[in-house]
TORMARGU-634427 format. One line per field, with one value per residue: x, y, z of N, C-alpha, C in turn; chain; residue in three letters; residue number from 1. Coordinates in pm, 1 decimal, padded with zeros to 6 digits. Example, Ala and Ser with C-alpha at 12.3 -4.5 7.8 and 13.67 -1.06 7.14 Angstrom:
2
n_u: c(01319.0,01285.0)
n_v: c(-00569.0,-00225.0)
n_w: c(00780.0,00708.0)
ca_u: c(01230.0,01367.0)
ca_v: c(-00450.0,-00106.0)
ca_w: c(00780.0,00714.0)
c_u: c(01320.0,01290.0)
c_v: c(-00330.0,00003.0)
c_w: c(00780.0,00787.0)
ch: c(A,A)
aa: c(Ala,Ser)
i: c(1,2)
end
This chain:
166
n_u: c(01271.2,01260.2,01173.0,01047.3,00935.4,00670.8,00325.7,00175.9,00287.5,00244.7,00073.0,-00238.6,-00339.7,-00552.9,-00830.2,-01115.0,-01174.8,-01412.7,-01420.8,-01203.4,-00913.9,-00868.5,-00871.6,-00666.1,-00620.5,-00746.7,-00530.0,-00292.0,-00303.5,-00335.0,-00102.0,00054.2,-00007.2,00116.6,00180.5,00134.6,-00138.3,-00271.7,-00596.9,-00797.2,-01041.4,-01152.0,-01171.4,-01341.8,-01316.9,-01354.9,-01619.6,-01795.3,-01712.8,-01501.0,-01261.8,-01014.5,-00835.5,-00829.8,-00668.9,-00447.3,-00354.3,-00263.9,-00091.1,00122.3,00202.3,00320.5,00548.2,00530.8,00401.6,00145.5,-00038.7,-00273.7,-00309.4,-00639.3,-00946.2,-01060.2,-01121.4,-00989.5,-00948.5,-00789.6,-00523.3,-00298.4,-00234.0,-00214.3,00004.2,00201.7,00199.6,00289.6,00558.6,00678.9,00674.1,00885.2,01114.6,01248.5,01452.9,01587.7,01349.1,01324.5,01524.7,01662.7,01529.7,01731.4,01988.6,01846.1,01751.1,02038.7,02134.7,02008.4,02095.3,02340.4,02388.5,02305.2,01976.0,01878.9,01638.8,01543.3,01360.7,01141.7,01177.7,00958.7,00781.6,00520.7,00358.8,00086.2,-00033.5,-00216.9,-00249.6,-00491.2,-00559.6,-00582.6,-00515.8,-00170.6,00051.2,00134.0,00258.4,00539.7,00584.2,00539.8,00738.8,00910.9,00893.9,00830.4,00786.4,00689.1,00462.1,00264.2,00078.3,-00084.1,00057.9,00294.4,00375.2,00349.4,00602.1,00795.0,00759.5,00809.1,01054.7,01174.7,01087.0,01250.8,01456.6,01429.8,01348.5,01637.9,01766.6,01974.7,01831.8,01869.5,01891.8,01582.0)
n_v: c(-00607.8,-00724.2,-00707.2,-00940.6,-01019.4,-00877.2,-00870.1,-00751.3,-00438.2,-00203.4,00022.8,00179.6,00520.6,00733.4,00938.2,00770.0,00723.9,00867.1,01127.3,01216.8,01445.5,01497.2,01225.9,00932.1,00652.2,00502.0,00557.4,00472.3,00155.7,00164.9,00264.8,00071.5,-00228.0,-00459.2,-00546.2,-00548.9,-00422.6,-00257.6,-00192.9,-00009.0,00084.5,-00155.1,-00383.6,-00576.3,-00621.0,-00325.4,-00245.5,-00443.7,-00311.7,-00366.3,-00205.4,-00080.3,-00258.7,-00384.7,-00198.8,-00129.9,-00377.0,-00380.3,-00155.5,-00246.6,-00507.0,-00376.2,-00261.6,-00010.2,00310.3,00538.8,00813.5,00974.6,01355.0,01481.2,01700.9,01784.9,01809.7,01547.4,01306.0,01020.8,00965.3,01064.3,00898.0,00661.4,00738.8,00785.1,00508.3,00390.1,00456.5,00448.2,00183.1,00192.7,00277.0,00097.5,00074.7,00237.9,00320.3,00043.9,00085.6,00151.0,00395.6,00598.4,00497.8,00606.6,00845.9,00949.8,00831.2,01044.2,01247.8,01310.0,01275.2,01411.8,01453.1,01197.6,01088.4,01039.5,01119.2,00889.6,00725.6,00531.2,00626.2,00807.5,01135.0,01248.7,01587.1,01804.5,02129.5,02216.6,02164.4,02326.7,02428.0,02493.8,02474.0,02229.0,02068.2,02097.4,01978.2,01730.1,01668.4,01545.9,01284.8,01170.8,01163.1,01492.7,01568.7,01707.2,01584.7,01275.6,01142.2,01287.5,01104.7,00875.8,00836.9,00866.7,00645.8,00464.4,00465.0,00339.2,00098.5,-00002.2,00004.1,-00186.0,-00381.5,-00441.4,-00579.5,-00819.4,-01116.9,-01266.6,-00984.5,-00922.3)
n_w: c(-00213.6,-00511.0,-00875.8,-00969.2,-00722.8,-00686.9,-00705.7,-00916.6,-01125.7,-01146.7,-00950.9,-00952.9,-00844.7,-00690.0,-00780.8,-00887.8,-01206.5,-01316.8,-01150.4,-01144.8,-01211.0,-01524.5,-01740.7,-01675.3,-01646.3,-01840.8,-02028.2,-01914.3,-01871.5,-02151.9,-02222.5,-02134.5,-02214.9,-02124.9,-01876.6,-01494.0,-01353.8,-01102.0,-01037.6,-00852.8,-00863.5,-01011.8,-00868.3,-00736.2,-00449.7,-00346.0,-00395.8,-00234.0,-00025.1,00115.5,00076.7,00213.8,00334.4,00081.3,-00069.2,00061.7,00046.0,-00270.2,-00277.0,-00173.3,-00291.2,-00523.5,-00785.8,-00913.8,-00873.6,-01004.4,-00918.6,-00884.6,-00853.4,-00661.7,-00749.4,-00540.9,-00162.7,00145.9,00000.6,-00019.8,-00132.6,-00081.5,00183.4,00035.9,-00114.3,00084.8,00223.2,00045.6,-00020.4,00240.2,00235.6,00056.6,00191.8,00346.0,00426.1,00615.4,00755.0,00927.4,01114.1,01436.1,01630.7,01732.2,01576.7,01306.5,01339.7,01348.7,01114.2,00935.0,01088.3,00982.4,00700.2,00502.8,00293.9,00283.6,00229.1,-00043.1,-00357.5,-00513.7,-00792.1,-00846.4,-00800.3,-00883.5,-00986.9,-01047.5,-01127.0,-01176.3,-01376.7,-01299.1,-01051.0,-00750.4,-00424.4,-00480.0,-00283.2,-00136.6,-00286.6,-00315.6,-00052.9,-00234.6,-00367.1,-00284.4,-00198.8,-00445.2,-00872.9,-00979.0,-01246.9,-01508.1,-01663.9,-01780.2,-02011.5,-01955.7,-01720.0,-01871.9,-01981.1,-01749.3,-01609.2,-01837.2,-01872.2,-01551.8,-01580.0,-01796.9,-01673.6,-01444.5,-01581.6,-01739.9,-01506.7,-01362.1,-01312.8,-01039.1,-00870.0,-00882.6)
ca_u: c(01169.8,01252.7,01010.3,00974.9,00819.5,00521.2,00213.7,00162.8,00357.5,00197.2,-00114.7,-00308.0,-00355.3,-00608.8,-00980.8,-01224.2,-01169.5,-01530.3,-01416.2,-01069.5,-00937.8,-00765.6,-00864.7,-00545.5,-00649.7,-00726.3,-00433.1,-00188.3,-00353.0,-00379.8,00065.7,00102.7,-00045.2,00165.3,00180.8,00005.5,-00179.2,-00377.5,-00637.7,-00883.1,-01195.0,-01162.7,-01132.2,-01473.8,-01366.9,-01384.5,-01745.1,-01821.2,-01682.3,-01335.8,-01163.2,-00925.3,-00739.7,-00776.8,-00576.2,-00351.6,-00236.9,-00205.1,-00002.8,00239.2,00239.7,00295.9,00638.4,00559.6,00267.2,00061.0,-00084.5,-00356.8,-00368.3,-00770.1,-00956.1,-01117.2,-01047.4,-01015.9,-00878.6,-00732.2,-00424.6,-00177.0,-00205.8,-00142.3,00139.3,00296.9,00224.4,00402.7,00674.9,00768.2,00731.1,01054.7,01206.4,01197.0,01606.1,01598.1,01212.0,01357.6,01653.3,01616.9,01526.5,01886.7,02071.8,01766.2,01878.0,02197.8,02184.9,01934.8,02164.9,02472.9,02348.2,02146.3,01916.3,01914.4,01499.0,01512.0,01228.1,01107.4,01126.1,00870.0,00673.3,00501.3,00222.8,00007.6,-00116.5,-00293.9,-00253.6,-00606.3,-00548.2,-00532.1,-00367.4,-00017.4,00173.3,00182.4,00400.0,00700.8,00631.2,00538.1,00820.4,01020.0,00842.5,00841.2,00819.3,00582.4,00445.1,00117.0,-00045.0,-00078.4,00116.8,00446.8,00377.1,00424.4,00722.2,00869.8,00741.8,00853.8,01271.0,01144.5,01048.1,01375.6,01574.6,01370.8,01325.6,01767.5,01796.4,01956.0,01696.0,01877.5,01871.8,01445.3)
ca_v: c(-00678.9,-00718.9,-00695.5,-01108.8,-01120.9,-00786.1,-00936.1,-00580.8,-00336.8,-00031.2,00094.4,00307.1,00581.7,00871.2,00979.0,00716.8,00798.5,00957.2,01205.2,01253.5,01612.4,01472.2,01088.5,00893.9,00526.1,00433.5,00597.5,00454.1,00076.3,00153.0,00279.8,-00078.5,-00344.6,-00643.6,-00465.3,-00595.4,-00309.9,-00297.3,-00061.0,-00051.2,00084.9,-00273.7,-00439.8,-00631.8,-00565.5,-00205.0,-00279.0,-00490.7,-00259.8,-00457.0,-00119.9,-00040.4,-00377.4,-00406.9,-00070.0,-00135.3,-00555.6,-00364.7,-00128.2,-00329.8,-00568.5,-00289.3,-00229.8,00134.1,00416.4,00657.2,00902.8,01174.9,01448.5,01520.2,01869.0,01769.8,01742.5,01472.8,01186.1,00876.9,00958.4,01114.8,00824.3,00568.7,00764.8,00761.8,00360.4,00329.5,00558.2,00426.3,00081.2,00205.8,00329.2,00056.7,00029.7,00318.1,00296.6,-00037.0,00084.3,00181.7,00548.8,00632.6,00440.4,00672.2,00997.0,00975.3,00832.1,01166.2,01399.8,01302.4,01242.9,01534.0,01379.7,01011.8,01029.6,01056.6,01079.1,00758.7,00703.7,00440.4,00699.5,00943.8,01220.2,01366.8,01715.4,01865.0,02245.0,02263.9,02127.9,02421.7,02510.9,02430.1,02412.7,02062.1,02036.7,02106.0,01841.0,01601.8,01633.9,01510.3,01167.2,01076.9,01276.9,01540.4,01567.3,01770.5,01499.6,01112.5,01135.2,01277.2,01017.7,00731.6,00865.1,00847.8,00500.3,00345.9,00456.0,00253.8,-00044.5,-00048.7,-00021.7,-00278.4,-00478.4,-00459.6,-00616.8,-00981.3,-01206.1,-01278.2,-00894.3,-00874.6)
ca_w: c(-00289.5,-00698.6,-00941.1,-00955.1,-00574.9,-00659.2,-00755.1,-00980.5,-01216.8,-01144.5,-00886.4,-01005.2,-00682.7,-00690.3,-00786.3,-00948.9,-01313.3,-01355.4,-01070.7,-01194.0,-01283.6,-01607.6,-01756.7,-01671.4,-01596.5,-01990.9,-02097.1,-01892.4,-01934.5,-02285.6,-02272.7,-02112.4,-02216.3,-02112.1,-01740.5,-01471.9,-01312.9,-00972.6,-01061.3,-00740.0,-00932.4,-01119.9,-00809.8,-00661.2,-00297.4,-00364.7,-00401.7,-00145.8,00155.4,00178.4,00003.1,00238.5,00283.7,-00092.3,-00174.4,00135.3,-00060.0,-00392.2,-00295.6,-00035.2,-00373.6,-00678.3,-00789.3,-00880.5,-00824.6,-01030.4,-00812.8,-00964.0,-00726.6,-00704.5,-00729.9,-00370.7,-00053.8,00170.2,-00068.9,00002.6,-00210.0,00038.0,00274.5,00012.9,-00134.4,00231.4,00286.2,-00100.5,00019.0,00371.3,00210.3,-00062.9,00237.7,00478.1,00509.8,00726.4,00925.5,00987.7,01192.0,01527.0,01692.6,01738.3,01432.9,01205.0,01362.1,01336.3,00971.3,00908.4,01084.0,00941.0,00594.3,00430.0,00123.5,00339.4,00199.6,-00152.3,-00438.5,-00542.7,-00931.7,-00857.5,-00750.8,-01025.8,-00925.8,-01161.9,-01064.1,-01320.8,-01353.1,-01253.2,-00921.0,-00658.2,-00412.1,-00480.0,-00200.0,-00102.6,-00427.3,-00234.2,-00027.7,-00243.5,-00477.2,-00205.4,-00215.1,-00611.5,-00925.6,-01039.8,-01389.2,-01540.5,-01725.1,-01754.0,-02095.4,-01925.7,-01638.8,-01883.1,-02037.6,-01661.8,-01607.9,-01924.5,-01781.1,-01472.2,-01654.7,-01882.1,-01543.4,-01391.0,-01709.9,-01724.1,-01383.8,-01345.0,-01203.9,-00908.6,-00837.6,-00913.9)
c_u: c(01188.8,01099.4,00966.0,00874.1,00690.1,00446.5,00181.1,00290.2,00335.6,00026.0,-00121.2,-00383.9,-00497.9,-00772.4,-01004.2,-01200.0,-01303.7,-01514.2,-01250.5,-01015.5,-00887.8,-00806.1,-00683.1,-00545.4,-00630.4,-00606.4,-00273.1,-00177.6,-00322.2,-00163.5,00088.8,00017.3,00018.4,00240.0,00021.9,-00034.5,-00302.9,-00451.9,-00758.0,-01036.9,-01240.2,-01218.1,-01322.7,-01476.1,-01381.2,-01546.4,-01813.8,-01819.8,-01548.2,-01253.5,-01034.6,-00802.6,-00725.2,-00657.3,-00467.2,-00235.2,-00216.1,-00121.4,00124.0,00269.4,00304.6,00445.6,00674.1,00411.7,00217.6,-00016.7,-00137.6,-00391.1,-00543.8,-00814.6,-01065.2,-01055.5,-01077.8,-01020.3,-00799.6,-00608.4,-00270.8,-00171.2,-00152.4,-00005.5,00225.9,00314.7,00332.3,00529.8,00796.2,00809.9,00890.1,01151.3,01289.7,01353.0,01625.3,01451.0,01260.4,01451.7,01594.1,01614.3,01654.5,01954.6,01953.8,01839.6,01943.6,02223.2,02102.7,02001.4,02282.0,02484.5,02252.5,02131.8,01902.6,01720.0,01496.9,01369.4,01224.6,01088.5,01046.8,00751.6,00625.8,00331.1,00188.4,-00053.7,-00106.2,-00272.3,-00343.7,-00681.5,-00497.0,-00558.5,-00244.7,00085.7,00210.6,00276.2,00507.5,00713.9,00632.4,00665.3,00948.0,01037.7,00860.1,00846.3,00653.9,00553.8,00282.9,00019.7,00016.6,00054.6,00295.9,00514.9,00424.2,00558.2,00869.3,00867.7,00797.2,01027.6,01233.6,01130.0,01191.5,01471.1,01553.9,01402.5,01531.9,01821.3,01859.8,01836.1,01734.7,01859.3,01705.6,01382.7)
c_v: c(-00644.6,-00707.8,-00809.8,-01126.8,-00936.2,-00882.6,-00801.7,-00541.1,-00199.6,-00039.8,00229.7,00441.4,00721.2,00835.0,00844.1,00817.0,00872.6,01114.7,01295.1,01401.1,01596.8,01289.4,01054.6,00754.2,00451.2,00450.5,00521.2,00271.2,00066.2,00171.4,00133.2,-00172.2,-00476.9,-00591.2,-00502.9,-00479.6,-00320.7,-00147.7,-00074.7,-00073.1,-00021.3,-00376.0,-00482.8,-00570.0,-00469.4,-00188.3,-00312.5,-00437.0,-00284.0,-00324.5,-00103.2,-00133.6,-00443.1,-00349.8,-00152.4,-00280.9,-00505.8,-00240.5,-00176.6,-00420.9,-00504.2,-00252.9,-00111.2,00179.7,00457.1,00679.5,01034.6,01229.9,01469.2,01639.8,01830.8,01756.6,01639.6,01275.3,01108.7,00853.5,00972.4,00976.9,00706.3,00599.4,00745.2,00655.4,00342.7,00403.5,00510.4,00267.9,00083.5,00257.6,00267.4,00053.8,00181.9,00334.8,00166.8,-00054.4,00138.5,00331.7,00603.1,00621.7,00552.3,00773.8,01046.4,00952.7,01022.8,01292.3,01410.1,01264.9,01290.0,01398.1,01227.0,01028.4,01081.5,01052.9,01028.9,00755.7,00627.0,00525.2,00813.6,01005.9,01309.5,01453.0,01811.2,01992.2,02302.1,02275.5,02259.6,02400.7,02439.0,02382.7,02298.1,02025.3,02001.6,01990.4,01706.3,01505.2,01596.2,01346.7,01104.8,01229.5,01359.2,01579.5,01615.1,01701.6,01354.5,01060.5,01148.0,01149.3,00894.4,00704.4,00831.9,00694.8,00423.7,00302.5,00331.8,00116.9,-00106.2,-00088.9,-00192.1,-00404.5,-00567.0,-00581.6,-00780.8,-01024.7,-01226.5,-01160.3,-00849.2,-00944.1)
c_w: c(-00436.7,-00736.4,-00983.3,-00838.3,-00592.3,-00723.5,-00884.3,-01004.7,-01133.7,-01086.6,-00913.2,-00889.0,-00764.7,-00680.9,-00852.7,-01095.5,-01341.8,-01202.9,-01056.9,-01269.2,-01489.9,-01622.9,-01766.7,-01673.8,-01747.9,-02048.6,-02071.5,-01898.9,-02091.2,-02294.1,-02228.0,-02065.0,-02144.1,-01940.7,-01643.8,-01356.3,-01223.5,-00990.7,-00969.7,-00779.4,-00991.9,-01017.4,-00750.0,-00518.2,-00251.2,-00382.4,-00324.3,-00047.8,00216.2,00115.8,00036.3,00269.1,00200.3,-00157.6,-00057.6,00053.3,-00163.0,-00354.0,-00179.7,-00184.7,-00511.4,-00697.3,-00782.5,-00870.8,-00898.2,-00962.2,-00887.0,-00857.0,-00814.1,-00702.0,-00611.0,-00260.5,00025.3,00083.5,00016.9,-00041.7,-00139.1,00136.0,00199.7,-00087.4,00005.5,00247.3,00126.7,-00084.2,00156.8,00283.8,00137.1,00073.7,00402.1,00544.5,00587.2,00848.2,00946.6,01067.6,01350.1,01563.1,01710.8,01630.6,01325.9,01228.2,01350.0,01187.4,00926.9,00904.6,01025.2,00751.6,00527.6,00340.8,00177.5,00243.4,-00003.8,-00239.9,-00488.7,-00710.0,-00954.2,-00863.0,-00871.5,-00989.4,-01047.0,-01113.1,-01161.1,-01294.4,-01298.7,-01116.4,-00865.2,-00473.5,-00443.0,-00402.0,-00162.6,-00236.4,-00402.4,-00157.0,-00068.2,-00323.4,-00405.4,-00204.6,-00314.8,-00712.1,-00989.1,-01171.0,-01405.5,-01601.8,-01748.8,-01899.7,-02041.5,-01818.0,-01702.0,-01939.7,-01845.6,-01630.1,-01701.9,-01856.4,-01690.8,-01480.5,-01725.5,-01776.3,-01490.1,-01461.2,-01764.7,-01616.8,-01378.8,-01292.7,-01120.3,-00821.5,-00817.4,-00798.9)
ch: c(A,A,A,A,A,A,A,A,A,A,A,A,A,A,A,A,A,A,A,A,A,A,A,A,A,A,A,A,A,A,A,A,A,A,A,A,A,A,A,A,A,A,A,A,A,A,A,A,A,A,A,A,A,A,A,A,A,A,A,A,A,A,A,A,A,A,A,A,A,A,A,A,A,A,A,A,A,A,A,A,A,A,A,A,A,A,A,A,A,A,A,A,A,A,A,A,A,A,A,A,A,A,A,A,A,A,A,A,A,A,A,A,A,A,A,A,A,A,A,A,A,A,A,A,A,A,A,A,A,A,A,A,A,A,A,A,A,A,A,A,A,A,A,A,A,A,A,A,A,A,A,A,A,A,A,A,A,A,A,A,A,A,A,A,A,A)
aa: c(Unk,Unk,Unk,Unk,Unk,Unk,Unk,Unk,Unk,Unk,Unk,Unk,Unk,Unk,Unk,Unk,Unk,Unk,Unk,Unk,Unk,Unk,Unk,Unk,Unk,Unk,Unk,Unk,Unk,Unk,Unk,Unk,Unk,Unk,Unk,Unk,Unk,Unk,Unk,Unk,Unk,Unk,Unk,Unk,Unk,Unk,Unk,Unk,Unk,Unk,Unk,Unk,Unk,Unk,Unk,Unk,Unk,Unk,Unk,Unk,Unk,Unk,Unk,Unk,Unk,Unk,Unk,Unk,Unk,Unk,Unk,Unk,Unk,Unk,Unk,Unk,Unk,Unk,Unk,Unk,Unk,Unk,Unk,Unk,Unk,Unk,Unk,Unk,Unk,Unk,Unk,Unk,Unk,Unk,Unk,Unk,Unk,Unk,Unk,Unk,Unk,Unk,Unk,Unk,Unk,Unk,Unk,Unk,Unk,Unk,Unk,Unk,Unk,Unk,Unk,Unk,Unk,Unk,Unk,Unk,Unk,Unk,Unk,Unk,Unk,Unk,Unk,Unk,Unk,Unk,Unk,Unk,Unk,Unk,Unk,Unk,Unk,Unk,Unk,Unk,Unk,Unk,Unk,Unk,Unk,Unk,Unk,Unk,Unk,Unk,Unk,Unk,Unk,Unk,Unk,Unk,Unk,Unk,Unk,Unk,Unk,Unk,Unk,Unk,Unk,Unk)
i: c(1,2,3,4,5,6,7,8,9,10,11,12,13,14,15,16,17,18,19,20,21,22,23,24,25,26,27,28,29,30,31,32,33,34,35,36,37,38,39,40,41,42,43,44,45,46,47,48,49,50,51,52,53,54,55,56,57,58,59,60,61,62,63,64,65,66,67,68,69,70,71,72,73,74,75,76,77,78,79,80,81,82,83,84,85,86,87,88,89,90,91,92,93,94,95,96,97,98,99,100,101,102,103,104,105,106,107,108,109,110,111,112,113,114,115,116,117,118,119,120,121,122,123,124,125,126,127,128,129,130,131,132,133,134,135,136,137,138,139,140,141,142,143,144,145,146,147,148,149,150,151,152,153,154,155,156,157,158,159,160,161,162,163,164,165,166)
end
C-alpha cells in the first residue's frame, strides 16, 4: 500500500492530549501542516461510542504512527501499535504456518523496526522495560520534537517515490 491509496499521513496513537505525559499533538500538527493527520481526539465517533472501529480505519488507513507511551496503565496504545505493526508486516503474517517459520528460522532480523513507526516515551514514563521490546517494532525518541525530526526523513523518502511505486 503507497502513500497515494492511505487516506492519512500520520495517526496520532496514545493518551488524550490533556492526559498526556509530554504535549505532542499541537506540536506535531503545528511541524506539518500540509499533512493529513488522523488525530482520534478530533474525531466525532470517538464521542459517540464508535471509538474503537474509528482508531482501528485510521490506523489500517495512516501511512505512519506517533505513539506517546502514557504514565498509566492499561492504554490503548500497545494494541494499536501491534495492529500498525502487523499491518507493515503483512508479507510474512500473510504466508503460511510453515513458509513463516522457516523464513524466521533461517533469517535472523526477518521483523524489523518500522521507520513508519515512532514512540515517544518521555523520560518520565516508568518502568522501562518494555523499551526493549518496543524498539523492536519502530523507533524510540524522548520527546515529540525528536519524533518530527524522524518523520520528516519518512516523508522525504515517501515524498521521493515514483507514483507508480506510492
Amino acid at each position: 500500500m503507497g502513500i497515494e491509496k492511505y487516506l492519512w499521513d500520520i495517526y496520532l496513537g496514545g493518551p488524550w492530549e490533556r492526559h498526556s505525559p509530554v504535549p505532542f499533538k499541537e506540536k506535531i500538527k503545528a511541524a506539518f501542516p500540509d499533512r493529513r493527520i488522523f488525530d482520534p481526539e478530533q474525531r466525532s465517533a470517538q464521542k459517540i461510542g464508535n471509538w474503537f472501529d474509528d482508531d482501528c480505519f485510521g490506523i489500517q488507513h495512516s501511512l505512519t504512527m506517533i505513539a506517546m507511551i502514557p504514565e498509566f496503565p492499561g492504554s490503548a496504545i500497545g494494541d494499536e501499535m501491534g495492529m500498525f505493526y502487523h499491518r507493515n508486516n503483512l508479507r510474512l503474517f500473510s504466508k503460511s504456518a510453515h513458509e513463516a517459520e522457516e523464513l524466521v528460522k533461517n533469517n535472523a532480523g526477518v521483523f524489523q523496526p518500522l521507520e513508519e513507526l515512532v514512540i515517544i516515551w518521555p523520560e518520565s514514563v516508568k518502568p522501562v522495560y518494555a523499551k526493549k521490546f518496543l524498539s523492536h517494532m519502530g523507533y524510540i525518541v524522548e520527546n515529540p520534537e525528536a519524533a518530527i525530526v524522524l518523520l520528516k526523513k519518512v516523508f522525504v523518502k515517501y515524498d521521493k517515490m515514483p507514483r507508480e511505486q506510492k
